[in-house]
C-alpha positions as CSV (number, residue, x, y, z in Angstrom):
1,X,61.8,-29.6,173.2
2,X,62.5,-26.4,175.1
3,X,65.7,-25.1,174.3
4,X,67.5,-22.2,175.7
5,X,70.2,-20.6,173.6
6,X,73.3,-18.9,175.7
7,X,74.6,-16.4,173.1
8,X,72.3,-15.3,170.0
9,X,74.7,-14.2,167.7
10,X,76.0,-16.1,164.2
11,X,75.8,-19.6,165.4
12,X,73.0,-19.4,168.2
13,X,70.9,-17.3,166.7
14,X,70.7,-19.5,163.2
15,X,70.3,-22.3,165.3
16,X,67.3,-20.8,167.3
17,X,65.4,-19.8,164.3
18,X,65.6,-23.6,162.5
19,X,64.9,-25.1,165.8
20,X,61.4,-22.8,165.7
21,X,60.3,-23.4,162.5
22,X,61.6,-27.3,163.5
23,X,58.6,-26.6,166.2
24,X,60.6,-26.6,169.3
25,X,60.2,-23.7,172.1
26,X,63.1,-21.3,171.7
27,X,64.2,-19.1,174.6
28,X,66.8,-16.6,172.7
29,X,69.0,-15.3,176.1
30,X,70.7,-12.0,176.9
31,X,71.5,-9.7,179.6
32,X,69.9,-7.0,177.6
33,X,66.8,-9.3,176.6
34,X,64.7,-6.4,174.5
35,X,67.5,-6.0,172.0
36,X,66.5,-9.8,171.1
37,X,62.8,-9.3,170.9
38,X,63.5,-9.0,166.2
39,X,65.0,-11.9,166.4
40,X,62.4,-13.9,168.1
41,X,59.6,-12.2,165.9
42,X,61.8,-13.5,162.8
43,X,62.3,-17.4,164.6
44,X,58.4,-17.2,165.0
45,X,56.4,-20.5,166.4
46,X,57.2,-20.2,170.3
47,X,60.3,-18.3,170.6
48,X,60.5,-15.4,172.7
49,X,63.6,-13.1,174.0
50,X,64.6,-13.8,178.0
51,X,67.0,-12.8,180.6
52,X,69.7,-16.0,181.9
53,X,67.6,-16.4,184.9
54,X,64.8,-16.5,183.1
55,X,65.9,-19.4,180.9
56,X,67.3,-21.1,184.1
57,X,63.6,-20.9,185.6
58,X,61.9,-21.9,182.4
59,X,63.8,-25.2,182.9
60,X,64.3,-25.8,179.4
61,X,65.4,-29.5,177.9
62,X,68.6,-28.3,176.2
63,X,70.9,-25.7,176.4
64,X,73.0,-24.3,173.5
65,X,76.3,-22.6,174.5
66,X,77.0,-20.0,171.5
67,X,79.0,-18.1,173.8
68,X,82.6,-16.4,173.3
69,X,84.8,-19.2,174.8
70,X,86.1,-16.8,177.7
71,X,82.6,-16.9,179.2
72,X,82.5,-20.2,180.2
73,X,83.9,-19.8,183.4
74,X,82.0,-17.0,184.3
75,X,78.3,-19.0,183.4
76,X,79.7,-21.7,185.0
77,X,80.3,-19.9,188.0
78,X,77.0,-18.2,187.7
79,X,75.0,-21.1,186.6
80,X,76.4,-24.3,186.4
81,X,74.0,-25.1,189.4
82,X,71.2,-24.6,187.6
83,X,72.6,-27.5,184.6
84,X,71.8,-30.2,186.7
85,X,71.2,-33.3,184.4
86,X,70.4,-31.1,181.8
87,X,71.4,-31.6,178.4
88,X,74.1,-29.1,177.2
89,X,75.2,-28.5,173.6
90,X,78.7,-27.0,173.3
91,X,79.4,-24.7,169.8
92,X,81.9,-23.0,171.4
93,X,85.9,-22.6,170.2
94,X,88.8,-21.6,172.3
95,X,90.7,-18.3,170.3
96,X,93.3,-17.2,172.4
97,X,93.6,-13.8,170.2
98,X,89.8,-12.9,171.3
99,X,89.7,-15.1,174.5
100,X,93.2,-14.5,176.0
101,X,95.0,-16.8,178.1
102,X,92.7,-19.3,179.4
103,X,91.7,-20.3,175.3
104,X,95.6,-20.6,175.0
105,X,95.9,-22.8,178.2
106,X,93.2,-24.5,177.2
107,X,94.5,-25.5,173.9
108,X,98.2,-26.2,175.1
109,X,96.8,-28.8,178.0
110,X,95.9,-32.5,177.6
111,X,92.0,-31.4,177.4
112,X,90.2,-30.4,174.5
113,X,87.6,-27.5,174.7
114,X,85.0,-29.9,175.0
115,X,86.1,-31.2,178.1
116,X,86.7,-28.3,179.6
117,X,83.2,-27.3,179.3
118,X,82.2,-30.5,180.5
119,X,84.2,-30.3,183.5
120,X,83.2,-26.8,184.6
121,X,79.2,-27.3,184.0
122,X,80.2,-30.9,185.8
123,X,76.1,-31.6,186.9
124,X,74.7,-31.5,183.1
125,X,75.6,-33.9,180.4
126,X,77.7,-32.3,177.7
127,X,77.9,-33.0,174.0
128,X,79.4,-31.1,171.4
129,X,78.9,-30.0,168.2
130,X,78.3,-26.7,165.3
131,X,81.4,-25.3,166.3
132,X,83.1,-26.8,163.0
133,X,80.4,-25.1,160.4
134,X,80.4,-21.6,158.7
135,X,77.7,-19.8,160.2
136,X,76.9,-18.6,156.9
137,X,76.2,-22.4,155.5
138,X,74.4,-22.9,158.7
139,X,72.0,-20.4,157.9
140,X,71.9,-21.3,154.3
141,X,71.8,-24.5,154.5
142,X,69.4,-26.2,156.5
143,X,66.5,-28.3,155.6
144,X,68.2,-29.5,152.6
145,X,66.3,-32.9,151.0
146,X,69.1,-33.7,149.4
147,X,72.4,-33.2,149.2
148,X,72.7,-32.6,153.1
149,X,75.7,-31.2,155.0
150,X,77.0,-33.6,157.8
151,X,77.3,-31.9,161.2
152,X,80.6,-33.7,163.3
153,X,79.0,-34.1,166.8
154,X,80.5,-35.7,170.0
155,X,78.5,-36.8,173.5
156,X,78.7,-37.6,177.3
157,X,76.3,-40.2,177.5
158,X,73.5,-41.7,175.7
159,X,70.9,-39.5,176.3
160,X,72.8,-36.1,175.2
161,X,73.9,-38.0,172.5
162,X,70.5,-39.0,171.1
163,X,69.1,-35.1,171.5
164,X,71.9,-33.7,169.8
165,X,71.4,-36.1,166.8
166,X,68.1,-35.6,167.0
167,X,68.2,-31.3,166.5
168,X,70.7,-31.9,164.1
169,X,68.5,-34.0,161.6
170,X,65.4,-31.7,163.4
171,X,67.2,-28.8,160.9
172,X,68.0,-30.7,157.6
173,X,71.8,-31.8,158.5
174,X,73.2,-35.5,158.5
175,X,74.2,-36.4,162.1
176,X,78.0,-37.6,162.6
177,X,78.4,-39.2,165.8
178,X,82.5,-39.4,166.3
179,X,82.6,-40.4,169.8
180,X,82.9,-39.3,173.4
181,X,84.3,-35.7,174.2
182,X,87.6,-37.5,174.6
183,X,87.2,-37.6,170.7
184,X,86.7,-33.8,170.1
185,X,90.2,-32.2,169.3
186,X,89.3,-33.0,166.0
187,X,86.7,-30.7,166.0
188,X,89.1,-27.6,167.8
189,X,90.2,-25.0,165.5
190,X,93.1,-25.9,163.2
191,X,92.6,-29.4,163.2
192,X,91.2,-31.9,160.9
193,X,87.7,-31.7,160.8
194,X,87.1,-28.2,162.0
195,X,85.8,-25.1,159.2
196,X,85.0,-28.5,156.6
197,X,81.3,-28.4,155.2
198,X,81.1,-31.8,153.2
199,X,78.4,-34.7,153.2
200,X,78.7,-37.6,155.4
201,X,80.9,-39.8,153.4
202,X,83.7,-37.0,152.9
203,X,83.1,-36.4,156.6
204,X,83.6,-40.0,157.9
205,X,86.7,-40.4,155.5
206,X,87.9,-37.2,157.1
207,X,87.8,-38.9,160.6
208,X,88.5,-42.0,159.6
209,X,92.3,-41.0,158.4
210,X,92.1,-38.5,161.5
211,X,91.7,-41.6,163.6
212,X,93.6,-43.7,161.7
């Protein structure tokens, strides 16, 4: 697949580098693209450093959102045009002490973060998911054969569903489907399942009693 990655920082750009070497075409975004061109050296395999338009015009399968949560509304103004039908990964978390106001509105409405996203990029289909790991066990701990970390994820509709399962196992993780982004405020910050790096079992008893 051909995925473009919206913010190359912690999460993002972890996740670009183990989608390379997982043999997928990484576009690593930024406004300032040439301070990005080490890091697409290091992903290797067909990664390379572009502006935003440039990864709307390459027309990539996916989209990763790595993004402060405060951006959204300005990418969606910008952008959400070009999302049409495209496949969008969410990893982002609302933090009204960094994003202000809207985070806090955000989390003190009837939505979840998820659904917010979903609603402002309303064209693409929306999943969610990598927004509840350490990016430090992210980048540690991929391709694992054993022993794997179980990665919470949520979806629109079938077919963002079955490509965010699928770059999760791409990178060594166990895929935990827990619903439609209706399900997600488990996954906010403070809640249940968010900041939790266990195997699938622990995982599913997690939600389970979440749920429950």
């Amino acid at each position: 697949m051909k995925i473009g990655i919206i913010g190359s920082g912690n999460i993002g750009g972890n996740l670009g580098k183990h989608w390379a070497r997982a043999g997928h075409e990484v576009l690593f975004t930024s406004r300032h693209p040439e301070k990005l061109t080490q890091l697409a050296i290091d992903a290797g395999g067909n990664s390379k450093a572009v502006t935003l338009d440039e990864a709307w015009e390459a027309r990539a399968d996916v989209y990763l959102l790595a993004v402060p949560f405060m951006a959204i509304d300005e990418l969606a103004e910008l952008y959400a045009g070009e999302y049409g039908n495209k496949v969008i990964i969410d990893a982002t978390n609302p933090y009204p002490e960094r994003d202000g106001k809207m985070a806090q509105e955000v989390r003190d409405s009837n939505r979840n973060a998820s659904e917010y996203t979903a609603m402002k990029f309303g064209t693409a289909k929306t999943a969610k998911a990598f927004n509840t790991i350490y990016a430090e066990h992210l980048k540690e701990k991929a391709f694992r054969e054993t022993d794997k970390l179980a990665i919470p994820f949520a979806a629109q509709d079938e077919q963002s569903k079955n490509v965010t399962q699928q770059l999760i196992e791409d990178i060594g993780f166990e895929a935990v489907y827990i619903g439609g982004l209706a399900d997600t405020h488990m996954m906010d910050p403070d809640q249940k399942i968010y900041g939790k790096s266990t195997n699938r079992e622990n995982l599913e008893k997690m939600i389970g009693e979440k749920q429950g």
